[in-house]
VEXPADREN-899081 format. One record per residue: residue in one letter; x, y, z of N, C-alpha, C in turn. Coordinates in steps of 0.001 Angstrom, whole numbers, padded with zeros to 6 digits, always signed. Last residue first. Example, Ala and Ser with C-alpha at 12.3 -4.5 7.8 and 13.67 -1.06 7.14 Angstrom:
2
S+012850-002250+007080+013670-001060+007140+012900+000030+007870 A+013190-005690+007800+012300-004500+007800+013200-003300+007800 
//
This chain:
143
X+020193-005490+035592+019416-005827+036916+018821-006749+036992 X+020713-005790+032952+021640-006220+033857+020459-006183+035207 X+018489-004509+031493+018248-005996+031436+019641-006334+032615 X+018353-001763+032090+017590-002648+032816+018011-004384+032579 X+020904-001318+030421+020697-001215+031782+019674-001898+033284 X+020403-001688+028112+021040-002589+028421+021009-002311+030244 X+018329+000311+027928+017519-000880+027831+018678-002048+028210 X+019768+002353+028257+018897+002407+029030+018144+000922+028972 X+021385+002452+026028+022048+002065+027300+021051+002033+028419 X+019341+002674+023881+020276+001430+024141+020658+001235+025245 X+018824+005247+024294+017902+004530+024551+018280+003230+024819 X+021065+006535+023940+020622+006874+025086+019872+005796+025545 X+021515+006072+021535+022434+005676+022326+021841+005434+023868 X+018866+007399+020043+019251+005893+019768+019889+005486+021115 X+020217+010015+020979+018708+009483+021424+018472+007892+021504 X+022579+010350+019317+022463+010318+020498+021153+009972+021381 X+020875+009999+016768+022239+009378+016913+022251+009394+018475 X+020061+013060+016761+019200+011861+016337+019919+010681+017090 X+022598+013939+016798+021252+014233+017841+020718+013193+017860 X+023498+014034+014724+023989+013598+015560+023469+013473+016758 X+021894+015027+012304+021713+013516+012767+023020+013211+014131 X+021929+017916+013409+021207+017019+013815+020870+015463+013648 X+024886+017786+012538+024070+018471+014274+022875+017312+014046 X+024750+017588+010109+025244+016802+010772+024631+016613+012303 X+022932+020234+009477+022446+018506+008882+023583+017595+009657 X+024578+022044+010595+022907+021586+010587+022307+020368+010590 X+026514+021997+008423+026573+021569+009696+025747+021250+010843 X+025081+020276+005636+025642+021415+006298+026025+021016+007672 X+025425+017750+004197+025189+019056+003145+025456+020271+003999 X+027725+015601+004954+026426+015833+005042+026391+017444+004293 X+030168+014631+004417+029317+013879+004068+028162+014281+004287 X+032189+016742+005266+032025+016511+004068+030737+015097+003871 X+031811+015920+008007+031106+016840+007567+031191+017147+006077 X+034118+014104+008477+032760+013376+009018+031668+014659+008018 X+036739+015099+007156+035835+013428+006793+034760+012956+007446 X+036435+017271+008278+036165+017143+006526+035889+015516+006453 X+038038+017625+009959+036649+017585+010267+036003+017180+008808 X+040233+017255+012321+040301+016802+010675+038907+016789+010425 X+040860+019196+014952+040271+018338+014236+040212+018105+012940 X+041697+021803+015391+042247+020732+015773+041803+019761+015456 X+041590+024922+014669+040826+024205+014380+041889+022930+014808 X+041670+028415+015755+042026+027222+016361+040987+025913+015551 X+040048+031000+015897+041183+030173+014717+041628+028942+014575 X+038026+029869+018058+038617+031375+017606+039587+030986+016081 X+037511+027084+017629+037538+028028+019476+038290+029496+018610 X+034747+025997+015675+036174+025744+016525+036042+026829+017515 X+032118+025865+014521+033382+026082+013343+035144+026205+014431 X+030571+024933+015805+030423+026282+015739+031759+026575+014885 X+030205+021768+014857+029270+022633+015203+029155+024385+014581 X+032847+021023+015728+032108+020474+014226+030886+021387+014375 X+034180+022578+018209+034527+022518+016963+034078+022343+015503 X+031939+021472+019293+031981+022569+019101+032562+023090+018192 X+032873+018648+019625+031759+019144+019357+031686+020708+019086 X+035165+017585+020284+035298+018714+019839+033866+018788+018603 X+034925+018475+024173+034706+017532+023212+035226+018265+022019 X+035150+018260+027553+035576+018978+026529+035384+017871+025435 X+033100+018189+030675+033927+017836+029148+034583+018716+028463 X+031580+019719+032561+032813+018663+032994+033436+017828+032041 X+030061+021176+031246+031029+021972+032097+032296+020749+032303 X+028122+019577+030016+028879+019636+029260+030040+020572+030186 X+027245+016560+031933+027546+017998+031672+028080+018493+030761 X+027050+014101+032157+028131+014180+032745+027779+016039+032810 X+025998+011196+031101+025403+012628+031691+025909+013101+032738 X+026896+010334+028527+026929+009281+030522+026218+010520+031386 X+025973+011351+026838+025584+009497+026864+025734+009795+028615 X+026995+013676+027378+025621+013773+027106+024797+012251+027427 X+029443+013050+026739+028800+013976+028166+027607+014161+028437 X+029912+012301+024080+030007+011677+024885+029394+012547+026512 X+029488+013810+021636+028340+014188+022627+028415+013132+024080 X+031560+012564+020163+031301+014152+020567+030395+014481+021250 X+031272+010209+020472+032433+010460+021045+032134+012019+021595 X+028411+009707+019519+029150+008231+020570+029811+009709+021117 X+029163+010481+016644+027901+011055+017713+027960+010359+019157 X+030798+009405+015737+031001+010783+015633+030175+011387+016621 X+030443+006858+015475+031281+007178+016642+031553+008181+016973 X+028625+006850+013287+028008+006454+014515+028903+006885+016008 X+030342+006970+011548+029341+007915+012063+028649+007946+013169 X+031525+004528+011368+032495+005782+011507+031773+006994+012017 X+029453+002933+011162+030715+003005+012609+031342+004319+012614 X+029242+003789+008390+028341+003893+009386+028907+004078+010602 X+032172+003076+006986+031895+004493+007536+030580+004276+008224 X+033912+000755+008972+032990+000790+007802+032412+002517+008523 X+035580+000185+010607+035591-000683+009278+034844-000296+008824 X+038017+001351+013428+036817+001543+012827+036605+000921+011005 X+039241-000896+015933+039292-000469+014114+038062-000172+013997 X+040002+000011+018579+039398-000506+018036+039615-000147+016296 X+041464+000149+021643+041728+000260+020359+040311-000639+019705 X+042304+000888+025285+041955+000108+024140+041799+000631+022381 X+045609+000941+026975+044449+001542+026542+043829+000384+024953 X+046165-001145+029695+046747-000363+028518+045138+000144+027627 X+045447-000591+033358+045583-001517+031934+046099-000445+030687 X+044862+002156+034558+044382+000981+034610+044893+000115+033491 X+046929+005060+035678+045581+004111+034355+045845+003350+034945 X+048761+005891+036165+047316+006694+036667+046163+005642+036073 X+051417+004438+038488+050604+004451+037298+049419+005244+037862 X+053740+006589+040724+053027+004976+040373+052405+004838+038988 X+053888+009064+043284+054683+008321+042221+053394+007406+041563 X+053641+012508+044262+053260+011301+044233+054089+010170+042828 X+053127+015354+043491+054139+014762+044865+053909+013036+044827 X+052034+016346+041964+050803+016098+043100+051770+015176+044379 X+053019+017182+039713+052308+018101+040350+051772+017202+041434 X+054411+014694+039398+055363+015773+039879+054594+016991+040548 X+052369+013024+038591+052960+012644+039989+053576+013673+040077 X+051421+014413+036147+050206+014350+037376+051289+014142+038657 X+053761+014160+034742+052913+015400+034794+052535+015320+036144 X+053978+011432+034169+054553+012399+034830+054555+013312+035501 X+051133+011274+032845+051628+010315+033801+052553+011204+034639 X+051653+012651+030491+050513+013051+031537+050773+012650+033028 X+054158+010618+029441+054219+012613+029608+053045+012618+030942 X+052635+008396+029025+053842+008447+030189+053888+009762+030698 X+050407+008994+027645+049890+007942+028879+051237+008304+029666 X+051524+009833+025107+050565+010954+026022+050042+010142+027405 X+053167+007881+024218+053668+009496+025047+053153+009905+025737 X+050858+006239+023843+051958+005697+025050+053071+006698+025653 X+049266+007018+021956+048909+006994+022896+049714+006540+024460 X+051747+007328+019820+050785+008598+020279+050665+008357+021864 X+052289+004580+019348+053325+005380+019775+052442+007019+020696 X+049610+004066+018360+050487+003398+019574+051294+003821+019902 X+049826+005647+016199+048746+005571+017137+048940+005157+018519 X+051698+004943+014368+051808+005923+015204+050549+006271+015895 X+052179+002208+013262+052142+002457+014921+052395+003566+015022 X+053163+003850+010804+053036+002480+011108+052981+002584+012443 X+051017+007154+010109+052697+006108+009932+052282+004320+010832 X+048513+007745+010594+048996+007888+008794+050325+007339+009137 X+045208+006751+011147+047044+006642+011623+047552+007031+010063 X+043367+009050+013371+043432+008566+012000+045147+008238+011469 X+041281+008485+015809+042780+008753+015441+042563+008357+013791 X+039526+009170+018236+039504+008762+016907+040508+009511+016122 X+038855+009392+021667+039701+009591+020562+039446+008886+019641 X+037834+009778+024920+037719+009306+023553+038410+009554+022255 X+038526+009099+028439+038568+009953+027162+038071+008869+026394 X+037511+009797+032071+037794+008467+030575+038210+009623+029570 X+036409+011162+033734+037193+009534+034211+037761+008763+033312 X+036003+013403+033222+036742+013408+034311+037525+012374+034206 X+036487+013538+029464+035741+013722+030751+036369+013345+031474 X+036821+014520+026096+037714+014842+027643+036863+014291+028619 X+036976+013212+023384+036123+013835+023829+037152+013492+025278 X+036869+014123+019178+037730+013519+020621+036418+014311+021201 X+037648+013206+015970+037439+013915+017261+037573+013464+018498 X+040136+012972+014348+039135+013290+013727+038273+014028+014632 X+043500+014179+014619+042848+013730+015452+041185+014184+014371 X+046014+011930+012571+045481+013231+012852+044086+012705+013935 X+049561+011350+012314+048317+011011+012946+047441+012255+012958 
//
């Protein structure tokens, strides 16, 4: 499995997985739901589930989606306006080339499609304005 990108915030994550064995996506996400799981009750003295329901999934089918989720996931802090102090994404990663040596992302299949990192940056920008504007117009129409 490799991770394309991802994004951390307080209440949710994002991930775009790329599966290279048979359910190892499902297998992924059900270590990292029990391990964390663990984790949290032993540091905090406490027992039970941390989630809600099982996590969701989607197939990405067509590279637009695929781009579209690049700018969705990595600037996720930006859609719900969260901060960027209270994320971690790996925006930075596609951006400033990663955190010192450290590259964790499979980045070649979103940035091999644009001519620089410039040129991604900013249709991801672009991309995020769209989002912004969507959730603002699905917003009013619920009221």
């Amino acid at each position: 499995m490799n991770f394309i990108y991802y994004c951390l915030n307080p209440n949710h994550y994002h991930f775009l997985l790329e599966q290279i064995t048979d359910n190892g996506i499902e297998k992924f996400m059900q270590r990292l739901g029990t391990g964390y799981t663990n984790f949290f009750n032993h540091k905090n003295k406490r027992s039970g589930s941390l989630f809600q329901g099982k996590y969701k999934s989607v197939l990405v089918d067509s590279n637009e989606y695929l781009l579209h989720l690049s700018s969705y996931i990595n600037l996720n802090d930006k859609v719900h306006q969260l901060g960027s102090s209270a994320s971690k994404s790996s925006w930075e990663e596609y951006i400033h080339g990663g955190y010192g040596d450290l590259s964790f992302c499979k980045k070649d299949i979103i940035l091999g499609q644009f001519n620089s990192k410039e040129e991604y940056k900013n249709f991801a920008e672009e991309s995020l304005e769209n989002i912004k504007e969507r959730k603002e117009i699905e917003k009013l129409l619920l009221e």
